[in-house]
PAZAPA-4460 file (N, C-alpha, C; in steps of 0.05 Angstrom, whole numbers, plus 32768, in hexadecimal, padded with zeros to 4 digits):
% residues 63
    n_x    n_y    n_z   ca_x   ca_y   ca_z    c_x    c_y    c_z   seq   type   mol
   7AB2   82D5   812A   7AAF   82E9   813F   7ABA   82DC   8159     1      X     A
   7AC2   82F1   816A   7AD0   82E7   8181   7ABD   82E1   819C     2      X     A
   7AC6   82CC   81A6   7AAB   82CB   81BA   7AB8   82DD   81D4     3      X     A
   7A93   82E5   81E1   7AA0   82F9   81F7   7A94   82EB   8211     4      X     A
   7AA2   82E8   8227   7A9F   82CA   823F   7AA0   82EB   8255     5      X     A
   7A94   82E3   8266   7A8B   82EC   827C   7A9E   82E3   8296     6      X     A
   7AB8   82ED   82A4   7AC2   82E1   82BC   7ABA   82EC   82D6     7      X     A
   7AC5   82DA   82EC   7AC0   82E3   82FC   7AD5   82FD   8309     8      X     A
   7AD5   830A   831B   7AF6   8321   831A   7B02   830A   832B     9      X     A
   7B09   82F8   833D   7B19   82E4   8347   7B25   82DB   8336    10      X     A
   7B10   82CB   8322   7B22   82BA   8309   7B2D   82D0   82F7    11      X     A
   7B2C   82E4   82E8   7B37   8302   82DD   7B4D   82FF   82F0    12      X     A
   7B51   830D   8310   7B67   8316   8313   7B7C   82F4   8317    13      X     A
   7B7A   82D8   831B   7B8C   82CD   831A   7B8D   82BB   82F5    14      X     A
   7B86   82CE   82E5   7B8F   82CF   82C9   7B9E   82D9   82C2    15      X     A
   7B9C   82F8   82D3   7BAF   830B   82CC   7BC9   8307   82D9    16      X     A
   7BC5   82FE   82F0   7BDE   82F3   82FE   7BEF   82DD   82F9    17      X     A
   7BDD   82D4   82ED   7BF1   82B5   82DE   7BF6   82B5   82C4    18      X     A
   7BF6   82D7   82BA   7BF8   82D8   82A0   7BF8   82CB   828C    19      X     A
   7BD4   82C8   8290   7BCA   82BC   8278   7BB4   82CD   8270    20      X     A
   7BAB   82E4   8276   7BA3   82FE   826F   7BA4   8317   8270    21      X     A
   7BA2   832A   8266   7BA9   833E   825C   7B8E   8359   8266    22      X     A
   7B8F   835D   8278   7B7A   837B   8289   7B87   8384   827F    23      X     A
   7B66   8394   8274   7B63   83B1   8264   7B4B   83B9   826E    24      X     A
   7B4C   83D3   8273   7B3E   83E7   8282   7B32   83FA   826F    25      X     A
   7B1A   8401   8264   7B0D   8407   824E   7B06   8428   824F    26      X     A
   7B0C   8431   8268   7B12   844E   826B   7B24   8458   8266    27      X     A
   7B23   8474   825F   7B3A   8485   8256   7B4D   848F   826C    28      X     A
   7B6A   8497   8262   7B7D   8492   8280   7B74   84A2   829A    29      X     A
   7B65   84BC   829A   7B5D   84CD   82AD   7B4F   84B6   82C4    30      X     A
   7B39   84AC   82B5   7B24   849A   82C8   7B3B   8483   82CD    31      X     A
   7B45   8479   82BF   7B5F   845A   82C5   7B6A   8467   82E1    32      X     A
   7B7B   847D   82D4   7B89   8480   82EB   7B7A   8484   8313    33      X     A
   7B64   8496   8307   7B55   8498   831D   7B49   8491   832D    34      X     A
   7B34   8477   8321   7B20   8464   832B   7B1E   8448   8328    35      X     A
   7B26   8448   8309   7B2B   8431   8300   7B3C   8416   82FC    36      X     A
   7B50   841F   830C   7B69   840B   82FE   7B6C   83F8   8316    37      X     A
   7B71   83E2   8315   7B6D   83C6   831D   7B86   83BF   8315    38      X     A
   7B8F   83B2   8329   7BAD   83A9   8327   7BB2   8394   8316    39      X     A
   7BD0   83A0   8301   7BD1   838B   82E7   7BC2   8393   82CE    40      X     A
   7BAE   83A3   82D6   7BA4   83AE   82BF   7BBB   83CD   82B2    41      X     A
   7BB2   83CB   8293   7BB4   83E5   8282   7BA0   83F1   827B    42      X     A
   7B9B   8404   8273   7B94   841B   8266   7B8A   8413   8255    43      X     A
   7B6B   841D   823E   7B71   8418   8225   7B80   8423   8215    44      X     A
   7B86   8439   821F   7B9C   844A   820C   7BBA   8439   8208    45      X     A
   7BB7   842C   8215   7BD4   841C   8212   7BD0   83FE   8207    46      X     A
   7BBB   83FC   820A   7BB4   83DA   8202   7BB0   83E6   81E2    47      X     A
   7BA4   8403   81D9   7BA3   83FF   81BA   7BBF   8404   81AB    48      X     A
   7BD5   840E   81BC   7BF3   8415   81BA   7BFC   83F1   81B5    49      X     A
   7BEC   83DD   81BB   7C01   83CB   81BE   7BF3   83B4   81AC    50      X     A
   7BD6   83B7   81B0   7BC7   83AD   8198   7BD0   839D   8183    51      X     A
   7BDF   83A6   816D   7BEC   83A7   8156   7BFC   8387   8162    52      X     A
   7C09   838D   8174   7C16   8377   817A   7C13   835C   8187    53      X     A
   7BFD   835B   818C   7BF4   8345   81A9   7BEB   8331   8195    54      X     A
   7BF2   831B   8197   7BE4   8303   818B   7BCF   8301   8187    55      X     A
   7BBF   82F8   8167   7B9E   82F2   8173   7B98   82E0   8189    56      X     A
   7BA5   82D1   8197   7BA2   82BF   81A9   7B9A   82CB   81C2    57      X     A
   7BA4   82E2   81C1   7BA4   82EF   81DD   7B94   82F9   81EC    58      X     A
   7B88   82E4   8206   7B7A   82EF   8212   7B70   8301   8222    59      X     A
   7B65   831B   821E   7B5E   8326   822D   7B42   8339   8235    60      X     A
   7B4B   8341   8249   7B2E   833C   825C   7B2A   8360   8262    61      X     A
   7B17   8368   8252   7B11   8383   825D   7AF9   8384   826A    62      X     A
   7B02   83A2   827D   7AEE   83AB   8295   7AEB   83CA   828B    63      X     A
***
């Protein structure tokens, strides 16, 4: 099982910026688009579009 770690959003957003993780936004696109979306982040609707492909290595960090 995968372990699930708790960040801070500072350390999150300069993960995402130094691309070494992967924001995902766990609402559907209406609320993403609206309220939710945080710069650098996707959609889940697009993170399960890409799924298939992302390394198991790949870290990322949903909100």
């Amino acid at each position: 099982m995968t372990a699930v770690n708790r960040i801070s959003a500072p350390d999150a957003k300069a993960r995402v910026d130094a691309g070494q993780s992967l924001l995902v936004c766990i609402y559907d696109d209406d609320k993403f688009n609206s309220q939710a979306h945080l710069e650098g982040a996707i959609p889940m609707s697009e993170f399960l579009k890409i799924k298939p492909d992302l390394s198991k290595d790949t870290d990322i960090i949903f909100y």
